[in-house]
Every structure is written in structure tokens, then in C-alpha cells.
N, C-alpha and C positions, 0 to 999 in steps of 0.2 A: 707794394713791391710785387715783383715779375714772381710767379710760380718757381719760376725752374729757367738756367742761364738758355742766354743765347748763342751758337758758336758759328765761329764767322770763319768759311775758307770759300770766300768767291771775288767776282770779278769787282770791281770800288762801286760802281753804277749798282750792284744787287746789293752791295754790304749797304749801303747807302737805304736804299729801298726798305732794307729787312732790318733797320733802328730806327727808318721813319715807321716803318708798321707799330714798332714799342712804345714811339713817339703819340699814337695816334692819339684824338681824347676817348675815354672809356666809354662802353654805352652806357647809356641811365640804369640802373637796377630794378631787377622787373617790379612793377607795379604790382602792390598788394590788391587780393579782393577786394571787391565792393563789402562793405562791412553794414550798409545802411540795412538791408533787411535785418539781420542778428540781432540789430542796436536795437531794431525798431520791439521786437519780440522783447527784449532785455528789458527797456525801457516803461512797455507795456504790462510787462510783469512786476514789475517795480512799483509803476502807478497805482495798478492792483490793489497790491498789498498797500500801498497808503490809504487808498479811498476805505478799503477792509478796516484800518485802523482809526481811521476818520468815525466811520460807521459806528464801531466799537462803543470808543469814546463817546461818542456821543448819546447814544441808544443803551447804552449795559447791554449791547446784543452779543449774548457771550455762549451761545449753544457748540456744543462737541467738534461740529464739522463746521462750523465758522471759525474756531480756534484753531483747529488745525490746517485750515485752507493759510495764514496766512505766510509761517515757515513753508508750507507747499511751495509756495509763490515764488519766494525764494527761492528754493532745492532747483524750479524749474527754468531759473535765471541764472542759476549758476550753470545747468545741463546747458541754457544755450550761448552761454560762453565757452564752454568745453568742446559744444558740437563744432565753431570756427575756428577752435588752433590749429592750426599751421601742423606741417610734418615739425619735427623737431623742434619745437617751440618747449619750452616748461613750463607745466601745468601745475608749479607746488602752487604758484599762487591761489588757481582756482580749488587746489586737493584744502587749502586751508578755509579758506571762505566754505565749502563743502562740510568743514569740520564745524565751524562755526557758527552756521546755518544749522546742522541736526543739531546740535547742540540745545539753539534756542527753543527749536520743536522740541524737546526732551522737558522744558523747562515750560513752556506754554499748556504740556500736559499734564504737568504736574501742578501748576495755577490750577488747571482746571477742573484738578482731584480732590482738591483742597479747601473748594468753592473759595478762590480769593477772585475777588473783582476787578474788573477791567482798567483801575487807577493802578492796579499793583505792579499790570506790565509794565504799563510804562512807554511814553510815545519816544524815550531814548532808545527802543532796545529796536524800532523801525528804523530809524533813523542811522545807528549804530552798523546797521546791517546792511543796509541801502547804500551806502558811503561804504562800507568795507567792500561790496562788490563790486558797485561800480569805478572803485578806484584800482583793486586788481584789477578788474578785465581792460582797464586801460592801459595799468604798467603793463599787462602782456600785450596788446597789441604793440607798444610803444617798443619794447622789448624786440618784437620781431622785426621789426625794418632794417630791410640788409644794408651793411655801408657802404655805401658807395668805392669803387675800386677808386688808388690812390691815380691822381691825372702825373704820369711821366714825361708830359713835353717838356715843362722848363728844363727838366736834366739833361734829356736826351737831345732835343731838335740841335742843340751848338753842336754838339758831335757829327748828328749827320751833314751841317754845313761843313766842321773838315774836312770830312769825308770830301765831300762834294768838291772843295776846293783844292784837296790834294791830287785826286785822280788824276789828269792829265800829268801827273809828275811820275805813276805807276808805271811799269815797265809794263809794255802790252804783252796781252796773255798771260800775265802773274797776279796771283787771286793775294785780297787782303786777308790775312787772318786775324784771329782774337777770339771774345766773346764780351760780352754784357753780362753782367751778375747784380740783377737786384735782391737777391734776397734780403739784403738788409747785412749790417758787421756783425752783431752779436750771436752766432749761429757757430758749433763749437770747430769745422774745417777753419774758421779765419780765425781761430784763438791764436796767436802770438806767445805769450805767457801770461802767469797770475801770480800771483802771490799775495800777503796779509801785508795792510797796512799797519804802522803802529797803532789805529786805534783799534785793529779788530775788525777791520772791515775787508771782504774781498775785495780783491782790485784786479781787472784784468783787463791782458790789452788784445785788442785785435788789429789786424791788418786785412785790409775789405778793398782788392783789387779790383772795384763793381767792373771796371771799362777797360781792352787792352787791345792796341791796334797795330798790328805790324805789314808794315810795306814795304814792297820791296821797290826801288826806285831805277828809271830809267838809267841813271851813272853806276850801277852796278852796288851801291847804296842799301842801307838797311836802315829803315825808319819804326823805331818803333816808340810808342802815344799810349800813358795808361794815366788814370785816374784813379787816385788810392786817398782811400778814407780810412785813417787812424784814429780811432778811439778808445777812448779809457771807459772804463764800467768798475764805477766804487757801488757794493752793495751796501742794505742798510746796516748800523750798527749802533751799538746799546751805547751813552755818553754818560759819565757818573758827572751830576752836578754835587752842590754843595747840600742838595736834600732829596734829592732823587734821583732818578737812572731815566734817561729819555732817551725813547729811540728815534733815532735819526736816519731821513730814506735815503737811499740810495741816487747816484745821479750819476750823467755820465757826459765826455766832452770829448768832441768830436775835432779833427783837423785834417782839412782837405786838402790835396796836395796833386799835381798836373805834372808830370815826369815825361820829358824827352828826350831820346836815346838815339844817337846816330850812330850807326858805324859803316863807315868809308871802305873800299879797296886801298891798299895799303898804296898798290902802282901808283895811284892815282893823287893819292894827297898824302899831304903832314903836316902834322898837326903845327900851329902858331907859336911863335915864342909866347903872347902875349895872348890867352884866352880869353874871351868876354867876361866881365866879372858880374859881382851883382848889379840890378838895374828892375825896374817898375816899368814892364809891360805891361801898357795896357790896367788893367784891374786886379795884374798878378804879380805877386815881391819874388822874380826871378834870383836863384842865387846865384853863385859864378859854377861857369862850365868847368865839369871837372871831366879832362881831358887825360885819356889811359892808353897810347900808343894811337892806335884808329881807330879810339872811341869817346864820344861825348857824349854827357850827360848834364842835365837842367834841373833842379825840380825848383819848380814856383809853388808860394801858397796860394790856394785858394778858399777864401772866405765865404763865397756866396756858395750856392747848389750845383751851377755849372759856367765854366769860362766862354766870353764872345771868341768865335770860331778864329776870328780874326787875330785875338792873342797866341792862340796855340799856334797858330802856323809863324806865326813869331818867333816865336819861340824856337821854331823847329829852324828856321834861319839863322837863330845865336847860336844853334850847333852848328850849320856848315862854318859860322865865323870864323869857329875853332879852328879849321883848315886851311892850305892853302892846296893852291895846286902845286903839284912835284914836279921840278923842273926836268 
């Protein structure tokens, strides 16, 4: 979703323009460092301390500063996982493996105060620790990959073909206005109301105006085109079964909705005895115009992301139907 709305007071050819920009595809997300030197240092340190272990094992070569080189080894695989994080990255992973690593140095000097021998370590406790790091410093790289921005052309491109197709119907020199609102419904300006469900659970509705287009039209006409997302948001809540209490998540359900809004110069038309009623435009369940002096009104559902441009301006035709000319 878009940062922050868009607001539309210009001519249909720029409004058109400045939702193909929204439209656009995102760029790729920057490319992380090269990580191969750090790995290579990590890795190398790693192998170290095996071949140290190997040696061990095999030789009883178990002198003061061979014991403790090979927690070093470690401490110094974990510093070069630490020196590649990222600005705001989290480092608990590597602050544990850290803990976890002195820890076994505390415990390799203490074997070796005791004079217990080189079976006592134990080739689990290399192995244990070699696997604990290298699979932190992977969840943290893994961890840092930024997501990709969401791609908005499906929703957006049909819009700007209305656009596009309505324009010659704009009165010259009268700007479209509106705006775009991606932030998404669940944000608390579009709360609607709330209230508790019989089970306990919240439930709250919003009303999510993302899209609103008002033009003014050559017959002295007033066209105005919104797209409104209606949703419900049940939070989680606790369910008594016949042996226990389970909680149950939260979900939410969404219905999309395409609203066309004409209003006429009064001189100029009146309204039909016989309005358009319901009827299946296109990919949309239009209901019947409801027609309020010199005003019509549509909404159609919509089920997909966004309606073919070609429907809406349909649509926007079932409301002049509404009218005739005034004699």
C-alpha cells in the first residue's frame, strides 16, 4: 500500500498521468551486500575449530592454549557475524550464540582444571555449536531481506483507462478532482463502528473510500466514481469447548463496491418514470438506480481487485438512463 493518499484537482490527461505514476511496477528492493567474503572468514573459522577437534580426538592433545583456542574460534565467528549486520537488523540472535559460545569456554576450562580428558568433551559440543551459529547467522541474514513493495497496477491501471475514456466528456478547463487512498481499511480514520460479538469477540467495521473521482461534464453534469471497500474485522476470542477453552483467531471479510453518482441540471432533464433496475454489467451485479429528484445513484458489487474500465463507464450510462430530456 501507497504511504500517504493522493489528491487529484487537475486537468483528466494529468489526473490520468499522476495514477498511471501509482500504477507503475515498483523498483526491485536494493540489493543486499555481497556476503561471500564474511561467510568465507565464518566458515574458515568454523573449519578450524573442527580440524582443532579432529586433532584433539585423536592425539589426547589437550595443552592450556589448545583448549582454549577452540571456544576462541568460535567467539571469533560469531564477532564476524556481528561485524555484517545491517543498520537495524537484530542482533539477539548473535547476543545468544555469544552467550552460548562463553559459556562452553567456561566449561572447556574447567575440563581442563580437572585434568578430565579429551572423550569428556565430547565431539557433540563442536558440532552443537557450529550448527547453533551457523544457523543464527543465517536466520539473520534471512531475516534482513526487505519486502518487496506491494505491485499496484492490477487495482489501479482500469481506473486510469476511465479516466482516459471519460475525458473528452469533461468540460474544458475544469479539473477532475478526488484522491487515491491506499493505506489499506483497517486504520482507525475509516473505522465505521464496533462493537462485541455474542462470543466475546471484537468486531469492527470499516468503510475504506481508497478511490474518488468527481467530474464535471460538458451538459453542465456532475459525475462523480468511487470505489469503497467494506470490511468487517472479528478479533481473536477464547471458545469454551466440552474440555477446554480454545482460542480462536481473528479474520476478516471484505466487500467491494463501484458507486456511480450522477447529478443533472435540473433545466435540462427529469428524471424517468421507469429507472434502470438491477442488471449484470459486465463482471458487476449493478443494483437499481435510485433516482432523488436530479440525482442518480448505482452501486454494483465488486468481487475481483478492480472492475474493466469498460464496466464503469456503463455504468455511468445506467445513470443518464435515469433521465430524459425536459421538454
Amino acid at each position: 500500500m501507497s504511504a500517504a493518499p493522493v489528491a487529484l484537482d487537475h486537468a483528466p490527461e494529468v489526473a490520468a498521468l499522476l495514477l498511471a505514476e501509482q500504477a507503475a511496477a515498483p523498483p526491485p528492493p536494493p540489493a543486499s551486500p555481497a556476503r561471500g567474503p564474511r561467510w568465507r572468514v565464518v566458515g574458515g573459522l568454523l573449519g578450524t575449530a573442527l580440524a582443532f577437534y579432529g586433532v584433539d580426538l585423536a592425539f589426547s592433545f589437550y595443552p592450556a592454549v589448545f583448549s582454549a583456542t577452540i571456544p576462541a574460534l568460535w567467539l571469533g565467528a560469531l564477532l564476524a557475524l556481528g561485524a555484517g549486520r545491517k543498520p537495524g537488523a537484530s542482533g539477539l540472535g548473535c547476543a545468544t550464540a555469544a552467550l552460548a559460545a562463553t559459556g562452553f569456554f567456561f566449561l572447556g576450562g574447567l575440563e581442563f582444571a580437572m585434568g578430565l580428558g579429551p572423550g569428556s568433551v565430547g565431539i557433540w559440543r563442536v558440532g552443537l555449536v557450529t550448527a547453533l551459529i551457523v544457523a543464527l547467522g543465517a536466520w539473520r541474514d534471512g531475516a534482513e531481506k526487505p519486502e518487496p513493495p506491494p505491485d499496484l497496477g492490477p487495482r489501479i491501471t482500469p481506473w486510469v483507462e476511465v479516466l482516459r475514456a471519460l475525458a473528452a466528456d469533461v468540460a474544458p478547463g475544469r479539473h477532475v478532482t478526488g484522491g487515491l487512498d491506499l493505506r489499506g481499511a483497517q486504520i482507525p480514520e475509516k473505522l465505521a463502528r464496533s462493537g462485541k460479538a455474542p462470543s466475546g469477540a471484537e468486531v469492527s467495521i470499516y468503510h475504506d473510500e481508497w478511490l474518488r473521482l468527481r467530474l464535471p461534464l460538458r451538459d453542465g453534469s456532475q459525475l462523480r466514481i468511487a470505489a469503497i471497500d467494506r470490511v468487517k474485522a472479528r478479533g481473536e476470542y477464547w471458545k469454551q469447548g466440552s474440555r477446554r477453552r480454545k482460542l480462536k483467531p481473528g479474520r476478516s471479510e471484505r466487500l467491494g463496491t463501484v458507486e456511480v453518482q450522477l447529478v443533472v441540471p435540473p433545466a435540462l432533464y427529469r428524471p424517468r418514470t421507469q429507472p434502470p433496475g438491477p442488471a449484470a454489467v459486465g463482471e458487476l451485479a449493478a443494483g437499481a438506480a435510485v433516482v432523488e429528484q436530479n440525482r442518480a445513484t448505482i452501486a454494483a458489487r465488486l468481487d475481483g481487485e478492480a472492475p474493466a474500465a469498460a464496466d464503469v463507464v456503463a455504468l455511468a450510462a445506467r445513470c443518464f438512463a435515469a433521465f430524459e430530456r425536459a421538454s
